[in-house]
C-alpha positions as CSV (number, residue, x, y, z in Angstrom):
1,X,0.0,0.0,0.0
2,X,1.1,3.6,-1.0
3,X,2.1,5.8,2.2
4,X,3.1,9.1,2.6
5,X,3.3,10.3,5.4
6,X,3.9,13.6,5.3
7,X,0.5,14.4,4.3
8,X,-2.9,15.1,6.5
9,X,-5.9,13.0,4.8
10,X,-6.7,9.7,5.8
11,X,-9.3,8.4,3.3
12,X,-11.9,5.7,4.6
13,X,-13.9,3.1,2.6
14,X,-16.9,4.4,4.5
15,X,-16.7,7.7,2.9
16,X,-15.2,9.5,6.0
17,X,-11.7,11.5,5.6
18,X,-9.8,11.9,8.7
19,X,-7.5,14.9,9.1
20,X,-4.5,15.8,11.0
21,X,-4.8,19.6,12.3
22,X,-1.2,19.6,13.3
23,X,0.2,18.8,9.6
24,X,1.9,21.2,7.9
25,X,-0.5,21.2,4.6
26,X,-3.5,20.9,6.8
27,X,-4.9,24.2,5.9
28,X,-4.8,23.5,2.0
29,X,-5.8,20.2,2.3
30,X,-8.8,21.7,4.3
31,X,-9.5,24.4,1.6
32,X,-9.5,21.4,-0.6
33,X,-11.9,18.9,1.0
34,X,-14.4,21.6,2.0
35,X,-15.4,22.0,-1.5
36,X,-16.7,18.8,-1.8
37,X,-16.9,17.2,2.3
38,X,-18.9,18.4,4.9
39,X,-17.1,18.5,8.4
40,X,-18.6,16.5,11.1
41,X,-16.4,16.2,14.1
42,X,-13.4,18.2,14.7
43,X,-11.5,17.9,18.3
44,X,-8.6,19.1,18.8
45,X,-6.4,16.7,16.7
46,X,-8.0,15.3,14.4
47,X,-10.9,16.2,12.4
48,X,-13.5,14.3,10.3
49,X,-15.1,14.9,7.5
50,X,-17.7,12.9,5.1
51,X,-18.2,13.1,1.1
52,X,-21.9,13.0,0.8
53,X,-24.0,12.8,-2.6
54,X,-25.3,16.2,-2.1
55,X,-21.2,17.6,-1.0
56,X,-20.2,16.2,-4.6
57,X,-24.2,17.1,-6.4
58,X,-23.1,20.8,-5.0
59,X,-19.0,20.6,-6.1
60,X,-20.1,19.4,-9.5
61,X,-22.4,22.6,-9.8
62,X,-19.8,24.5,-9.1
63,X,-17.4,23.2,-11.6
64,X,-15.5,20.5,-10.2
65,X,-15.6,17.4,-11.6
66,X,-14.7,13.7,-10.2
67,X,-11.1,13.6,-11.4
68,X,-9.9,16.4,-9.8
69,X,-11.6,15.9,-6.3
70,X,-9.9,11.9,-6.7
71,X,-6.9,14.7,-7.3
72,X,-7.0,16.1,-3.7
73,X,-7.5,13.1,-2.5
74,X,-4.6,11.5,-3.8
75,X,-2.6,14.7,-3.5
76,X,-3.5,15.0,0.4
77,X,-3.7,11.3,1.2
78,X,-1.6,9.4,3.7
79,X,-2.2,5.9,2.1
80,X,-4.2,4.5,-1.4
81,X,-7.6,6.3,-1.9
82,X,-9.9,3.2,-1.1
83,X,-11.0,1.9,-4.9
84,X,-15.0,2.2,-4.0
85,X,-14.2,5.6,-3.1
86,X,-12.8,6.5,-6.5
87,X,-15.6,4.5,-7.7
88,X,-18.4,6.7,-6.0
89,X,-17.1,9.9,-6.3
90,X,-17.2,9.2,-10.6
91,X,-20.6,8.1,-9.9
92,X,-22.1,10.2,-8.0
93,X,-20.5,13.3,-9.8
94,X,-21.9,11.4,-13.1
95,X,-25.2,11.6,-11.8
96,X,-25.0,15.3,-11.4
97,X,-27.2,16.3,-15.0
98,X,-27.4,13.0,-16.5
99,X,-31.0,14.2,-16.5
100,X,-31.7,17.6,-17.9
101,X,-34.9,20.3,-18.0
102,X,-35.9,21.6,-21.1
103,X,-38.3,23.5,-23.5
104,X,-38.9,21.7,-26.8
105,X,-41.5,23.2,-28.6
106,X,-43.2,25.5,-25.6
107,X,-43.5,21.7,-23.5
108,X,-41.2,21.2,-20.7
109,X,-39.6,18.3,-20.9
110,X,-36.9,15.8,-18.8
111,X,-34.8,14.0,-21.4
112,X,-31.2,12.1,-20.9
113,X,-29.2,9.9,-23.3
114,X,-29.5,7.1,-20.6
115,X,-33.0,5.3,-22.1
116,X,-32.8,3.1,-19.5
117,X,-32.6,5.6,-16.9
118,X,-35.8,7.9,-18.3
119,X,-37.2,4.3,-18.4
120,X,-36.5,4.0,-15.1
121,X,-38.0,7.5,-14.0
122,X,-41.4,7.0,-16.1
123,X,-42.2,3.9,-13.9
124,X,-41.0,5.6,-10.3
125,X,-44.1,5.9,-8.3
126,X,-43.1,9.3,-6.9
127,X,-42.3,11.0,-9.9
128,X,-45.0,9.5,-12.2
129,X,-47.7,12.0,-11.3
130,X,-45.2,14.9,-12.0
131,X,-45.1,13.6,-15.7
132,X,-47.7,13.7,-18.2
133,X,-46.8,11.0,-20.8
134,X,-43.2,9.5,-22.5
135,X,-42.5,11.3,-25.4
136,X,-40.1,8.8,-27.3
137,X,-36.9,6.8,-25.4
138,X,-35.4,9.6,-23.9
139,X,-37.7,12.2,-23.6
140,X,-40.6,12.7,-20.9
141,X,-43.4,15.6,-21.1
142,X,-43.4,17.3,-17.7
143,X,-46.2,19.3,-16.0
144,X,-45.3,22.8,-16.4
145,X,-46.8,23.3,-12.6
146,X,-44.8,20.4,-11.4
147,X,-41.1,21.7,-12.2
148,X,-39.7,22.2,-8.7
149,X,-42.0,19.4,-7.1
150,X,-40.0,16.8,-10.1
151,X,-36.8,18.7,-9.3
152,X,-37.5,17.4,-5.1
153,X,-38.3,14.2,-6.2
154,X,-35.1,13.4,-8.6
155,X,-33.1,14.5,-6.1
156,X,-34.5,12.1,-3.7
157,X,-34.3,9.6,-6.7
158,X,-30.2,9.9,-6.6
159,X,-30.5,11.7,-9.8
160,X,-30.8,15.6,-9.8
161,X,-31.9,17.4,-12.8
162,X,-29.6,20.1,-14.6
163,X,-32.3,22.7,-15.0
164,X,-32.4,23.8,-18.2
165,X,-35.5,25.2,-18.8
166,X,-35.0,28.8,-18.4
167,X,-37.0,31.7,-17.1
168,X,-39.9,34.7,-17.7
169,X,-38.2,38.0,-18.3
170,X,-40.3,39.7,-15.5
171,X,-41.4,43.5,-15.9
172,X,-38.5,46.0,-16.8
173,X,-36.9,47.7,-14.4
174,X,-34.0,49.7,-15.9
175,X,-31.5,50.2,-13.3
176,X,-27.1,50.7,-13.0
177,X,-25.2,50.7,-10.1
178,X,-23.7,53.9,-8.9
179,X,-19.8,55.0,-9.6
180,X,-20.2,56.8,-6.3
181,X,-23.0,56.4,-4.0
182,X,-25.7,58.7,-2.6
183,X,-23.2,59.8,0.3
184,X,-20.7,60.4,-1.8
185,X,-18.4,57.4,-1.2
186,X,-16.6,55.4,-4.5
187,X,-18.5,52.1,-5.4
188,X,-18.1,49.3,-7.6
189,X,-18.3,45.2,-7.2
190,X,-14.9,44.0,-5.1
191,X,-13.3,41.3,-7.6
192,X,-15.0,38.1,-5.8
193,X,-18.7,39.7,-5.5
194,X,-18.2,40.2,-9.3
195,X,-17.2,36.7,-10.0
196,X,-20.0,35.6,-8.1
197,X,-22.6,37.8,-10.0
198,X,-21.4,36.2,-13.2
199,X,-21.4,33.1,-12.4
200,X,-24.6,33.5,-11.3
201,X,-26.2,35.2,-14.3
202,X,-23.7,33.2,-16.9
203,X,-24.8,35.5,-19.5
204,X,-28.2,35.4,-19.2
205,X,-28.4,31.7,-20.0
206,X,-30.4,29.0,-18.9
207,X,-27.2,27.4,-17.1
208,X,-27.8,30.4,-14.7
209,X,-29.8,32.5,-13.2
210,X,-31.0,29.7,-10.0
211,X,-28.2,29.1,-6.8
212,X,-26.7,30.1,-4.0
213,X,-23.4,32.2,-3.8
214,X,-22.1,31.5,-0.4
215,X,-19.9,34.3,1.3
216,X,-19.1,35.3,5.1
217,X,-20.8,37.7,6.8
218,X,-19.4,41.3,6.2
219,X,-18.4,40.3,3.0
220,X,-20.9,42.3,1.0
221,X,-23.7,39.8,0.6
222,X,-26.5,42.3,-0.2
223,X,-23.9,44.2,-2.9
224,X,-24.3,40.3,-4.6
225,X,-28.3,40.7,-4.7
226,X,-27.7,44.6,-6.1
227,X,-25.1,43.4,-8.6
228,X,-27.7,40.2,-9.4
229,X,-30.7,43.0,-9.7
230,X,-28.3,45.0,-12.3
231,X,-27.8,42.0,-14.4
232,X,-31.1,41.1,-14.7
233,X,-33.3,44.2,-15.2
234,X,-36.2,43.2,-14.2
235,X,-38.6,43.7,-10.9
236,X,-37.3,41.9,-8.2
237,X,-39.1,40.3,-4.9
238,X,-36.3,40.1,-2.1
239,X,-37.0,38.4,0.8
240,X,-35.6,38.9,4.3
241,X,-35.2,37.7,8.1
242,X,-36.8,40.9,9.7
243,X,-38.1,44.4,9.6
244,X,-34.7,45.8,10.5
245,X,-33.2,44.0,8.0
246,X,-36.0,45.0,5.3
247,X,-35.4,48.6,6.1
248,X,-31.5,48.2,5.6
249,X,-31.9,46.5,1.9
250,X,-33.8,49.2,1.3
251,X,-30.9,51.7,2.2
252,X,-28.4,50.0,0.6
253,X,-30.9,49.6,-3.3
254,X,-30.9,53.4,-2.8
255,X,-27.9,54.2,-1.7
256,X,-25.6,52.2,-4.6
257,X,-28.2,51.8,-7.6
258,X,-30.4,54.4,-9.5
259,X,-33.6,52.8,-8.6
260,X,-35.9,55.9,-7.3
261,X,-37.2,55.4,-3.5
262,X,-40.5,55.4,-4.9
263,X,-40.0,52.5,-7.0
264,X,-39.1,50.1,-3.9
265,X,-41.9,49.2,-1.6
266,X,-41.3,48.1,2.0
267,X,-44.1,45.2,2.8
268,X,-43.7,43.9,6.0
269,X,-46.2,44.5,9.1
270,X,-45.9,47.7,9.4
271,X,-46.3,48.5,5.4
272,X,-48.0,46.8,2.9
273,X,-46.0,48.7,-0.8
274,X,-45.9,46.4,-3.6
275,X,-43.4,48.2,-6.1
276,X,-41.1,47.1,-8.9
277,X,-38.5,46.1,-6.2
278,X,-40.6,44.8,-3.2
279,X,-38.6,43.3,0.1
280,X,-40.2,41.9,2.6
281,X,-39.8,39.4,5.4
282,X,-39.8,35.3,5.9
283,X,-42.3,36.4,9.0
284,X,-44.9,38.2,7.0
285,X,-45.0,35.5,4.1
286,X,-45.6,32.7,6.7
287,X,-48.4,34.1,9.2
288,X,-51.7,33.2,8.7
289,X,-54.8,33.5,10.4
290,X,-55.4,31.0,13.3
291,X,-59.2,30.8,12.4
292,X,-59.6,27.0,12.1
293,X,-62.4,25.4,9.5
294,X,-64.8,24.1,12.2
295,X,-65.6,21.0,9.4
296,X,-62.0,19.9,8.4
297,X,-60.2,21.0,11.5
298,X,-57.6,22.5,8.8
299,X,-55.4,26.4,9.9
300,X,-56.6,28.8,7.1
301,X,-53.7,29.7,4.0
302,X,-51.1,32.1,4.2
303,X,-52.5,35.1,2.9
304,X,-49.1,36.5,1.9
305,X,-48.5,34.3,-0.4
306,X,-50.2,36.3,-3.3
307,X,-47.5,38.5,-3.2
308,X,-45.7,36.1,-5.7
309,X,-48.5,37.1,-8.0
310,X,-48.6,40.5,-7.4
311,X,-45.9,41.7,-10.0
312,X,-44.4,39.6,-12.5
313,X,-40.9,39.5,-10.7
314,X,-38.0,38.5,-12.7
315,X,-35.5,37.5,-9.9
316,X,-36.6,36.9,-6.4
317,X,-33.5,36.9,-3.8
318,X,-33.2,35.0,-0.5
319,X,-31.5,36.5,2.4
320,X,-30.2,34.2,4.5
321,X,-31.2,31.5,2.3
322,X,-30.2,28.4,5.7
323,X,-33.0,30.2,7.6
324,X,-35.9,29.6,4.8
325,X,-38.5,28.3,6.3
326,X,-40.8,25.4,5.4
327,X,-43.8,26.7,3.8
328,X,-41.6,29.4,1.9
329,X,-40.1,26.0,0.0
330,X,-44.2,25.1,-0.8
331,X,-44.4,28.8,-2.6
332,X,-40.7,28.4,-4.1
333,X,-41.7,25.2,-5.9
334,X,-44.4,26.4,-8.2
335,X,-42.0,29.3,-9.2
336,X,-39.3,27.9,-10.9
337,X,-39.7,29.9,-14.2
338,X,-38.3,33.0,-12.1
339,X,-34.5,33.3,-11.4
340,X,-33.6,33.0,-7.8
341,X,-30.6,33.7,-5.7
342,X,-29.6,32.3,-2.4
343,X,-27.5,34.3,-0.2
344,X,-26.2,32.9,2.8
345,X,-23.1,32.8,5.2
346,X,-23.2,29.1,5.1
347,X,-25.7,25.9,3.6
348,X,-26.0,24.1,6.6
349,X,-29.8,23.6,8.3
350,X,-30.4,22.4,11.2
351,X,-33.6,21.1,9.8
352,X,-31.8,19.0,7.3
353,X,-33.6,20.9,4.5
354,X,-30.2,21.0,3.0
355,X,-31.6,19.1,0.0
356,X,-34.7,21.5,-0.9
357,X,-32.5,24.4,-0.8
358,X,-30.7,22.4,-3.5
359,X,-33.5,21.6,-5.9
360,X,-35.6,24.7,-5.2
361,X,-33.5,27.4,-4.8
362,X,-30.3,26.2,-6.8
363,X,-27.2,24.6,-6.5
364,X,-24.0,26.2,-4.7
365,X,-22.5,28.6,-7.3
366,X,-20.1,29.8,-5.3
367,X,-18.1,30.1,-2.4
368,X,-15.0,31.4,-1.2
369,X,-13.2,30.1,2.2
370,X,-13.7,32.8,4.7
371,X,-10.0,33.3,5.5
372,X,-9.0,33.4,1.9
373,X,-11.0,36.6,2.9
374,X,-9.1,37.6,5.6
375,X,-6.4,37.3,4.0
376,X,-7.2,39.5,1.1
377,X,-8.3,42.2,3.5
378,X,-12.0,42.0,3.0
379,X,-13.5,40.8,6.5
380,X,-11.3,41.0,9.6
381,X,-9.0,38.9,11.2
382,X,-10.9,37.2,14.4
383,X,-9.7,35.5,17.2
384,X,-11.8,32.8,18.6
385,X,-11.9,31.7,22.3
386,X,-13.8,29.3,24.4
387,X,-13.8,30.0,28.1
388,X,-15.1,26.9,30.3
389,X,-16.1,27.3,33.8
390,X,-17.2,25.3,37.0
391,X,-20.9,25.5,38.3
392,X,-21.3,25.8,42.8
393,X,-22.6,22.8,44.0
394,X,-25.7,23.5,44.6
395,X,-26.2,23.9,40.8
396,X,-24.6,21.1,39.7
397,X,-27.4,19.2,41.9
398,X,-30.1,21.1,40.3
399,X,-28.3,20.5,36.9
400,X,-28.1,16.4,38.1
401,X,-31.5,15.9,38.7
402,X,-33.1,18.0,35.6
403,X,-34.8,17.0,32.4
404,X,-32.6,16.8,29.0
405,X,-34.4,19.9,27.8
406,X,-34.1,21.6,31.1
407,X,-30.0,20.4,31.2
408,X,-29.3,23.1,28.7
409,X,-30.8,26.2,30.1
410,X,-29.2,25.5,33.4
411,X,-25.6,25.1,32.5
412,X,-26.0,28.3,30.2
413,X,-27.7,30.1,32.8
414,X,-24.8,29.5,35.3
415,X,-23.8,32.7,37.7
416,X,-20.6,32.5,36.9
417,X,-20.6,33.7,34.0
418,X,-21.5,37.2,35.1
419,X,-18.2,37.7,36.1
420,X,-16.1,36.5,33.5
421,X,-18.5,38.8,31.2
422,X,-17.5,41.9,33.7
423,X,-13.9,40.7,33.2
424,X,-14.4,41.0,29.4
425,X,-16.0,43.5,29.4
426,X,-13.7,45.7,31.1
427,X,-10.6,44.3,29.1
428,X,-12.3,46.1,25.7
429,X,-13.1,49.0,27.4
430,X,-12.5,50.4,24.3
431,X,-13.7,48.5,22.0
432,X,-17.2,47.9,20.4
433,X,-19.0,45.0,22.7
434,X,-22.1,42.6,21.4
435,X,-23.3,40.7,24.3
436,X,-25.4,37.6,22.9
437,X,-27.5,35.2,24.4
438,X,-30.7,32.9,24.0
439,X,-32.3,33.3,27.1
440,X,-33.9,37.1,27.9
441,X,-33.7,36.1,31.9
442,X,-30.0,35.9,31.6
443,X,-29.8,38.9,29.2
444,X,-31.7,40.9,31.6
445,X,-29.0,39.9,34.3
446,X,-26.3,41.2,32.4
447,X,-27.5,44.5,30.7
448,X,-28.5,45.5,33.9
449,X,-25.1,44.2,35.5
450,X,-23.4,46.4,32.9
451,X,-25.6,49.0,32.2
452,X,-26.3,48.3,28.7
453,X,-29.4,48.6,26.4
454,X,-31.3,45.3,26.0
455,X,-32.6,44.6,22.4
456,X,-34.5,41.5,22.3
457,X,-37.8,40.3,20.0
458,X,-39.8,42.6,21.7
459,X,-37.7,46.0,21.2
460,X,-40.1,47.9,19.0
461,X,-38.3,48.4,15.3
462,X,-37.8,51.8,15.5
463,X,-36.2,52.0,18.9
464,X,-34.0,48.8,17.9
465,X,-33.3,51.1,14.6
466,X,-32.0,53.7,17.3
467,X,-30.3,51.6,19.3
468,X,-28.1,50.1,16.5
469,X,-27.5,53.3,15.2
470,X,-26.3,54.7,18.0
471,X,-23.8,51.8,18.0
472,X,-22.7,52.6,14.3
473,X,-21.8,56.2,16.0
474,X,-20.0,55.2,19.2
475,X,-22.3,56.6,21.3
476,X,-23.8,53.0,22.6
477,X,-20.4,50.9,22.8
478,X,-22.0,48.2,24.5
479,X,-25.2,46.2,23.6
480,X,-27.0,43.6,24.9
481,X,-28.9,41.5,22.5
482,X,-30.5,38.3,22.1
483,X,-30.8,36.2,18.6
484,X,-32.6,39.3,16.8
485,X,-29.3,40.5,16.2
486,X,-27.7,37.1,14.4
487,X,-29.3,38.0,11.2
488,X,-28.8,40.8,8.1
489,X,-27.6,43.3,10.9
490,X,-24.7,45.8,9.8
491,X,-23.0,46.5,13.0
492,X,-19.8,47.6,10.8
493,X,-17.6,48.8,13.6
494,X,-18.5,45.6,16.1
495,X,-15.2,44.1,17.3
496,X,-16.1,42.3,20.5
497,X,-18.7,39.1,20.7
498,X,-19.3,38.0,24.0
499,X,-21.5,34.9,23.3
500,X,-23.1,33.4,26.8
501,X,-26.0,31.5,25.8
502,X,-27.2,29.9,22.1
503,X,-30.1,27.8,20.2
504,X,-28.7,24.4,21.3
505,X,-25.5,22.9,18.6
506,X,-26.6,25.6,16.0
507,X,-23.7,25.7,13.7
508,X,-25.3,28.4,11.4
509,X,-25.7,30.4,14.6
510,X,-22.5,30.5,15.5
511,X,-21.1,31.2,12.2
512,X,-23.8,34.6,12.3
513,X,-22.6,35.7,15.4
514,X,-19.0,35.4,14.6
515,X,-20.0,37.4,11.3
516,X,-21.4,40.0,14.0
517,X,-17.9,41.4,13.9
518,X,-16.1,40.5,10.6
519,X,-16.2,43.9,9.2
520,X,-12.8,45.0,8.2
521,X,-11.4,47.4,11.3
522,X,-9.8,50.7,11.5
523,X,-6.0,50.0,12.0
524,X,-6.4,46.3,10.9
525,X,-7.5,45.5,14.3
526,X,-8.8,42.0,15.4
527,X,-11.9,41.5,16.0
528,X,-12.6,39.0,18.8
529,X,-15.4,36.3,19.5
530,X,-15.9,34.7,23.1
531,X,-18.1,31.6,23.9
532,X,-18.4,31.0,27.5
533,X,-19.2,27.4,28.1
534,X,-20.1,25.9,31.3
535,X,-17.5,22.8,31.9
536,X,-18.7,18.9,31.8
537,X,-22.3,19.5,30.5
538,X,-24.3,19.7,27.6
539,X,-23.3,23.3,27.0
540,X,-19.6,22.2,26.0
541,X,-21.1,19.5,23.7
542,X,-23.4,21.9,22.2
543,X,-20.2,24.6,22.0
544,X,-18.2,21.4,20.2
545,X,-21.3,21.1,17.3
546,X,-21.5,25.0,17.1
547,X,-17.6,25.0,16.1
548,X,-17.6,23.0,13.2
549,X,-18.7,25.0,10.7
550,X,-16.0,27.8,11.7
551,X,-13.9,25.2,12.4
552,X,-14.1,24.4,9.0
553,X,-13.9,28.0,7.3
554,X,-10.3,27.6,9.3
555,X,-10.9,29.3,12.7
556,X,-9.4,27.8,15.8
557,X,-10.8,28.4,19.2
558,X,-8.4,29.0,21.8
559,X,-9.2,26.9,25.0
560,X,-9.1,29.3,28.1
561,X,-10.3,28.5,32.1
562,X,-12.6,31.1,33.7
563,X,-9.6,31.6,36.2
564,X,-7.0,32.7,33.3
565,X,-9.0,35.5,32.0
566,X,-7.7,38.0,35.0
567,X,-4.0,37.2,33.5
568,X,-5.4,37.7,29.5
569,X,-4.6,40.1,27.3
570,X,-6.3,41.0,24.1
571,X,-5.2,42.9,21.8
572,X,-7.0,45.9,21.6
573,X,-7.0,49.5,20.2
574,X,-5.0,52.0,22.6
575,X,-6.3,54.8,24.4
576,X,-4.7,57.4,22.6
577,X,-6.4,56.0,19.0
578,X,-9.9,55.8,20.0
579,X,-12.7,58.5,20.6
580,X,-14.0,58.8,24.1
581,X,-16.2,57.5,25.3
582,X,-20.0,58.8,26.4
583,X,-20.4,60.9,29.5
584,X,-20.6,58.1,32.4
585,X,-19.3,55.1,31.0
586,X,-17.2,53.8,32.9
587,X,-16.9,49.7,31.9
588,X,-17.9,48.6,35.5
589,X,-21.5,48.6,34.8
590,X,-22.3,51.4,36.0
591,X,-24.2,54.5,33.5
């Protein structure tokens, strides 16, 4: 057997790849195997990964084909890549538009040079009632109205379709983006927001115009959908995590692009504008009435939906694509003659709706590893820490005797934690401070501990609009806020996460929070993220699942006890280089 080792991949028949962190080409071997592996475990040592169908169905949309990802492998590998891995990866990849959506003749129609694959597909049970009748050996009429529900179904199948069918134009909507923007500032596309745009668009041709482009947060996301919007020149229906976020698209469309503020309509709850460019939120589009038919026993529609119909949109965007929720995928499926672009920080769901986001939405178009990035400039350098404490006695009891559920909120609850955030908070006196949590109890502990404004679900819009933008000018340094503020938030000038509490093993959420404070900083400084963890419960196995996605995008968190934070020393901006600070703040609390 082949052996070399000087290198960090260990390839398994069962489709896992083990990793050495401590290798010296560890970090382009990673950067490699990301593309096409998704990251399931990584301790301190070594890490593990898994090829999946959908990791390769996702690599092969973006241009990588079998005999190069066998090429990493080989490249990387300690020993032989096992032969049924080389085997599946060619298959699997192969499968990748072996079946293809098209117009013939104003019909749409599923055709592949593989008759007895279609063969195969006309007689699947599930797919059947998506078709209307078999054409000739390789070509099957498809119902028009069924196009994303046949797109589910061959994925599920093993065989996803290459959509080929292209789209409606949409209404006009003539529009550039701005040489300098409405304040006055230079604009244009940085080089990988561009790249992203055209691979998107490819031209205007059928091969584009559906996916996801994948980038960090605070690497210009939104300037993505503007550059899509430019391409495309039609109406566009963008769709959103919150109010907040709503109003900030809206600042950004009319800030960089020469659409006229009367040509954008805000539809959330507060507004109801339907205008060539509409935005609006995930929330609104999913409530319905809780009136319940008496006879049936059946909840009443969602009376949001029309707004699909309300305009005939040529691209429809959505923001933070991982966070779509169900019924949004119902409405997405009987509009796939519209383009549609996926943004998103990362593709993992905690729901496991990985899949739908595939065959609705699009495939991954592209990504970038976040500290390729960093490196370039474009989103700061962060430092990552995990700081693990003891609970008293008397909680670990409590904590002993509690139910699973309960476990959680207990160990992230702990006291103790109050202190180390007063330590922390102390040490970046200077800096800009995001206090995060889950639970509002806790939060209410610690904003009034510090004496820090509180934003949770229940802030009113406009006074969470205040609050953040008193942040933006320095005059807030320090906010408290619970998971309102993962999402579509621009806190530019964040540098400081203190993350005490979280939704369970959320990778997504984790990577959000972290993207809290990946704007680039004045002077280059380095923005830093905190988790505090309470030691030997389920809150350090839940910090362990948060990590890996990070892990993956090549952060490392630094292992710290609560006891060695007196001794720590960030690096922060000095005294001399930073404004002062508000009348009464004095970092102990106390306003």
């Amino acid at each position: 057997m082949v052996y070399n080792p000087t290198n960090p991949l260990i390839v398994q028949g069962d489709k896992t790849v083990l990793v050495e962190v401590a290798n010296d080409h560890y970090e382009a071997a990673r950067d490699q195997l990301a593309r096409f592996a998704e990251l399931e475990k990584s301790p301190e040592h070594i890490h593990t990964y898994r090829i999946s169908p959908l990791s390769l169905w996702n690599a092969a949309a973006a241009g990588m084909d079998a005999e190069r990802i066998i090429g990493v492998l080989e490249q990387y590998g300690k020993y032989e890549v096992p032969a049924n891995i080389v085997t599946d990866v060619r298959d699997y990849v192969a499968r990748y538009g072996r079946l293809k959506l098209e117009k013939q003749n104003g019909n749409l129609v599923l055709i592949s040079e593989d008759r007895p694959l279609i063969t195969e597909v006309w007689h699947h049970k599930k797919i059947r009632p998506f078709l209307f009748q078999q054409l000739d050996a390789y070509t099957l009429l498809v119902d028009p109205a069924q196009r994303g529900r046949v797109k589910q179904a061959l994925v599920e199948f093993g065989f996803p379709a290459e959509d080929l069918a292209g789209y409606v134009e949409g209404s006009p909507l003539p529009l550039h983006l701005l040489a300098l923007t409405r304040e006055g500032l230079p604009f244009s596309l940085r080089h990988y927001q561009q790249e992203a745009v055209n691979i998107f668009y490819a031209g205007g041709a059928a091969r584009g115009g559906s996916g996801v482009v994948v980038l960090p947060c605070g690497a210009g996301k939104t300037v993505v959908g503007l550059g899509a919007m430019s391409q495309i020149q039609a109406a566009t229906l963008i769709l959103t995590t919150s109010t907040v976020a709503v109003r900030q698209w809206i600042s950004e469309i009319i800030d960089k692009t020469t659409v006229a503020p009367d040509e954008i309509g805000e539809y959330t709850g507060a507004k109801k504008e339907i205008r060539p460019v509409t935005v609006t939120t995930y929330q609104i589009l999913t409530y319905r009435p809780r009136r319940v038919n008496k006879e049936t026993g059946e909840v009443g529609e969602f009376p949001h939906f029309a707004l699909f119909d309300q305009r005939d949109w040529g691209l429809i965007i959505y923001d933070e694509v991982h966070l779509l929720p169900a019924p949004v995928f119902r409405i997405t499926a009987d509009i796939q003659a519209r383009r549609r672009l996926g943004l998103t920080a990362t593709l993992v769901r905690e729901d496991g709706r990985e899949t739908d986001v595939f065959s609705l939405i699009g495939p991954k178009k592209y990504d970038v590893p976040w500290k390729d990035l960093e490196k370039q400039g474009w989103i700061a350098t962060a430092e990552c820490h995990e700081i693990r404490m003891d609970m008293e006695d008397e909680r670990r009891l409590e904590y002993a005797i509690a139910e699973p559920r309960e476990k959680y909120r207990i160990a992230a609850e702990n006291p103790k934690k109050l202190d180390v955030i007063q330590q922390l908070v102390d040490k970046h006196l200077y800096d800009n401070v995001l206090v995060i949590g889950q639970y509002i109890r806790q939060l209410e502990a610690v904003a009034e501990m510090l004496g820090a404004p509180l934003i949770t679900g229940k802030t009113p819009v406009v006074d969470r609009q205040k609050l953040f933008e008193a942040f933006r000018a320095g005059e807030e340094p320090l906010l408290v806020v619970s998971k309102v503020a993962n999402f579509a938030i621009d806190l530019p000038d964040a540098n400081v996460a203190i993350q005490i509490s979280g939704q369970y093993g959320s990778r997504q959420e984790e990577a959000q929070r972290l993207g809290r404070i990946l704007r680039p900083k004045q002077n280059g400084l380095l923005a830093h993220f905190y988790a505090l963890v309470t030691r030997d419960t389920v809150d350090q196995d839940y910090a362990a699942r948060r990590q890996l996605f990070l892990t993956e995008q090549g952060y490392r968190y630094t292992i710290m006890d609560a006891h060695e934070v007196p001794d720590y020393q960030p690096v922060t901006l000095e005294l001399s280089a930073c404004a002062p600070r508000p009348a009464g703040y004095l970092g102990s609390g106390v306003v």
